[in-house]
C-alpha positions as CSV (number, residue, x, y, z in Angstrom):
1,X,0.0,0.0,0.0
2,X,1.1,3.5,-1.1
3,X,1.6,5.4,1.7
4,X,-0.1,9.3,1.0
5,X,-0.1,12.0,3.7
6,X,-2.5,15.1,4.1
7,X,-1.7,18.4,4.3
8,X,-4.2,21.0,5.1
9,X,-3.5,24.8,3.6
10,X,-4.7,27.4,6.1
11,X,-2.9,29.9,6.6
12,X,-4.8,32.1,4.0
13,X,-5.6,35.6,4.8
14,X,-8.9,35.9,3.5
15,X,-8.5,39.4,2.1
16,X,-11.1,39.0,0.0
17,X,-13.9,37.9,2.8
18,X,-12.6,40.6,5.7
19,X,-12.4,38.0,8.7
20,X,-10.3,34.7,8.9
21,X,-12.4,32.2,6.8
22,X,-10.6,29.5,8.5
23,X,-12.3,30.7,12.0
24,X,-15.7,31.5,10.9
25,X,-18.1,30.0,13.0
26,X,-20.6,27.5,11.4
27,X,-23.1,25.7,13.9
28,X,-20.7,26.2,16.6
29,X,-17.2,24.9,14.9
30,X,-14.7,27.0,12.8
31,X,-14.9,26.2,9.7
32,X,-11.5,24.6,9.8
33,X,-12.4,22.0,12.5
34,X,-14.6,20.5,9.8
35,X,-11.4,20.1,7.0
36,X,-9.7,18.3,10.2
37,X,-12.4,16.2,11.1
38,X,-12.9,14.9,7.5
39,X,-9.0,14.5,7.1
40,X,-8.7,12.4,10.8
41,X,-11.2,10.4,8.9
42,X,-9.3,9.2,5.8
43,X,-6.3,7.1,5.4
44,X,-3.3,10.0,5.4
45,X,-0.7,9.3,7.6
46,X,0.8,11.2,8.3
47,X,-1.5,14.3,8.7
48,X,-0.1,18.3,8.3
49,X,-1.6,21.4,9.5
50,X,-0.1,24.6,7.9
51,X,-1.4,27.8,9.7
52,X,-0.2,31.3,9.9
53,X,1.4,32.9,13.2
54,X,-2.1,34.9,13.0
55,X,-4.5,32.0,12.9
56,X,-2.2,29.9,15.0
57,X,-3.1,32.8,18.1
58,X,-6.6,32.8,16.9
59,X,-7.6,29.3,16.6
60,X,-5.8,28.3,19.4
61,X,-9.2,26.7,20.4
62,X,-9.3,24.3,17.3
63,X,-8.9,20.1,18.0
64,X,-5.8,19.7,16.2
65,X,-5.0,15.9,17.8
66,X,-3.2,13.5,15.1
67,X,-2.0,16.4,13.1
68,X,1.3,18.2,13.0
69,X,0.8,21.9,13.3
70,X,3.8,23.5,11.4
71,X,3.7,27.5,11.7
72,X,4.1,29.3,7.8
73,X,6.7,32.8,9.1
74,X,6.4,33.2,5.3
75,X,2.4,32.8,5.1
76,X,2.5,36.3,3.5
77,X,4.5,35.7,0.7
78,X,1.9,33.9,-0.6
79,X,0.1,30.2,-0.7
80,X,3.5,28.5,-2.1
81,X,5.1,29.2,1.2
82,X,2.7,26.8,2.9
83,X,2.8,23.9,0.1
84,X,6.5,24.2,0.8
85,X,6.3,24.6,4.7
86,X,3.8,21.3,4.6
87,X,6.3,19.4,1.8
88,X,9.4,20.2,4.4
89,X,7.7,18.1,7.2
90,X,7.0,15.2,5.6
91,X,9.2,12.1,6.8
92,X,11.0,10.7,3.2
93,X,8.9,7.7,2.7
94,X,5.7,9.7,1.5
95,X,4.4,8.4,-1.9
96,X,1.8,11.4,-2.3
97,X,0.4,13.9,-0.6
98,X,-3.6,15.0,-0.5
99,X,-3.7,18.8,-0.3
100,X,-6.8,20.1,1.3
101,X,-7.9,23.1,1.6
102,X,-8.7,25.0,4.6
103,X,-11.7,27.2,3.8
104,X,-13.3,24.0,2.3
105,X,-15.4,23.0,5.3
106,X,-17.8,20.3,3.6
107,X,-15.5,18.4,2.1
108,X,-16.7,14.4,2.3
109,X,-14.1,11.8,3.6
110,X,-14.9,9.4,1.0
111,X,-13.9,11.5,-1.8
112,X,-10.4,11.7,0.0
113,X,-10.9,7.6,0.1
114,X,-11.0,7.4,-3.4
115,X,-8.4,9.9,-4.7
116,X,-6.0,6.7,-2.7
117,X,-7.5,4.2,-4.2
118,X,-7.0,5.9,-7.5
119,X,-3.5,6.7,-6.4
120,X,-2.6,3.4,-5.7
121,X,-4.9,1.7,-8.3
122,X,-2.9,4.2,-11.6
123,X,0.2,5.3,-10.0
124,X,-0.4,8.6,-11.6
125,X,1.6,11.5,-10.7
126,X,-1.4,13.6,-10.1
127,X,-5.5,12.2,-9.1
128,X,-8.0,15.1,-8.6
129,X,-11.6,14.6,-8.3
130,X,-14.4,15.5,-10.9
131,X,-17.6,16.1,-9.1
132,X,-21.1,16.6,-10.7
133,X,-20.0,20.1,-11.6
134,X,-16.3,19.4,-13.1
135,X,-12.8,19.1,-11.7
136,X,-12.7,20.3,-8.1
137,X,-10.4,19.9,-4.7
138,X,-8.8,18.4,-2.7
139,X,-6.1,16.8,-4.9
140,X,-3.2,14.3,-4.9
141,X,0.1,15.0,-6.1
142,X,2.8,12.2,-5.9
143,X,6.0,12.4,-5.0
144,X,8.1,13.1,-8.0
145,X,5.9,16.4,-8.6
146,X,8.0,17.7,-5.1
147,X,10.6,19.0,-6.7
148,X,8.1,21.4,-9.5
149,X,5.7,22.4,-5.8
150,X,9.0,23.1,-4.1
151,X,9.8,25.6,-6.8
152,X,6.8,27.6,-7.0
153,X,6.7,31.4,-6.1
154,X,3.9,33.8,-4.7
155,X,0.5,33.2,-4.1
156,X,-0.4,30.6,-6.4
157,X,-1.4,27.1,-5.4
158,X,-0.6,23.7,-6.8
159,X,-2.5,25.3,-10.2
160,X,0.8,25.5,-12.2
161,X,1.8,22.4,-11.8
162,X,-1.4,20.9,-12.4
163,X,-1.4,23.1,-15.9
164,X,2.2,21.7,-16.7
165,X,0.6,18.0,-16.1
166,X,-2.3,18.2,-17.4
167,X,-2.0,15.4,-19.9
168,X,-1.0,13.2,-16.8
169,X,-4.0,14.0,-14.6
170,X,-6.2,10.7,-13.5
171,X,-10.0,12.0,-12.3
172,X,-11.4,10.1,-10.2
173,X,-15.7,10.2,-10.5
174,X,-17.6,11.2,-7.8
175,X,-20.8,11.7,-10.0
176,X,-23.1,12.0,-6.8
177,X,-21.5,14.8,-5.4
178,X,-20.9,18.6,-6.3
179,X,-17.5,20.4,-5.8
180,X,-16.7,21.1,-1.5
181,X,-18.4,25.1,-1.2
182,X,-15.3,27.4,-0.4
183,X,-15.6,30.1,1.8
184,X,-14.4,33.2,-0.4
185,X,-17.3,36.1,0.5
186,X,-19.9,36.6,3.4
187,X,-22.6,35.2,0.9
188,X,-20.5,31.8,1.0
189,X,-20.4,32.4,4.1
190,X,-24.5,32.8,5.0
191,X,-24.7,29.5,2.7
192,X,-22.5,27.4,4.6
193,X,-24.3,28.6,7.9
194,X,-27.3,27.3,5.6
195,X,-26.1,23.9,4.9
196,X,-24.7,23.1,8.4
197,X,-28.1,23.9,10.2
198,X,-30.1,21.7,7.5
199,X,-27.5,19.0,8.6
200,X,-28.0,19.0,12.2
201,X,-31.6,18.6,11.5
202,X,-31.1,15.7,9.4
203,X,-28.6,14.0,12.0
């Protein structure tokens, strides 16, 4: 078995929304807490929290147990900062990583399930998922893509390297579901307050 580790990008500074998107408070959790929960839940091993000083102080609240927490100085400079910060604590052994995003707070665990199975099933250097609505997050990138994420400058995410692959990329189908909501303005916001309460009356 292929052995794939998680690493979860928050240390965004949600410029666009006005308030750490990571921290917003949905049905009584941040946001982020829901990424972790669904990440504790999948088989990544081992697991990688990248946060900025900022959101470090701030969501000192959140249940980080079974996750690293390594602190981006650079956070910045720029979401390639914190691919690299998370790529510099992996142990050597890692086959692929699952990037997940931190302002995705619905993402499902069995999607993550899947991108390793398709990992492990293709060996391809890069498995993303393609949801009702098209290509979408979180994705895997295997280990001979490090070098091309360690190089990568400014605020961009994996996106270039993706775009330098794309003849290489293996979707895995997840047909019944639509692409995770991110939370990029206070509308996303109101409908992710939306979704949670309908939840919690369907629990």
């Amino acid at each position: 078995m292929a052995r794939v580790a998680g690493i979860v990008l928050a240390a965004g500074f949600s410029r666009r929304l006005g308030q750490p998107k990571q921290l917003v408070n949905l049905c009584g959790k941040p946001a982020l807490q829901y990424v972790l929960d669904a990440a504790r839940q999948a088989p990544l091993e081992p697991l990688i929290l990248v946060l900025s000083p900022q959101i470090a102080v701030a969501g000192s609240g959140l249940d980080t147990t079974g996750l690293s927490v390594v602190i981006n100085e650079r956070a910045s400079e720029g979401q390639s900062t914190s691919i690299q910060a998370g790529l510099a604590a992996l142990p050597p052994d890692v086959d692929a990583v699952v990037f997940l995003l931190g302002d995705q707070p619905f993402i499902d665990p069995s999607v993550i399930n899947r991108l390793v199975t398709c990992f492990e099933r293709t060996n391809a250097p890069i498995v993303r998922p393609r949801y009702v609505d098209g290509p979408g997050n979180p994705v895997l990138i295997a280990r001979a893509l490090f070098p091309e994420l360690r190089a990568l400058h400014g605020d961009v995410g994996a996106r270039p390297v993706l775009a330098a692959h794309a003849q290489e990329i293996v979707e895995c189908e997840i047909p019944e579901l639509a692409s995770p909501l991110d939370l990029d303005t206070p509308e996303d916001v109101e409908r992710a307050r939306r979704r949670c309460q309908e939840r919690a009356l369907h629990v």
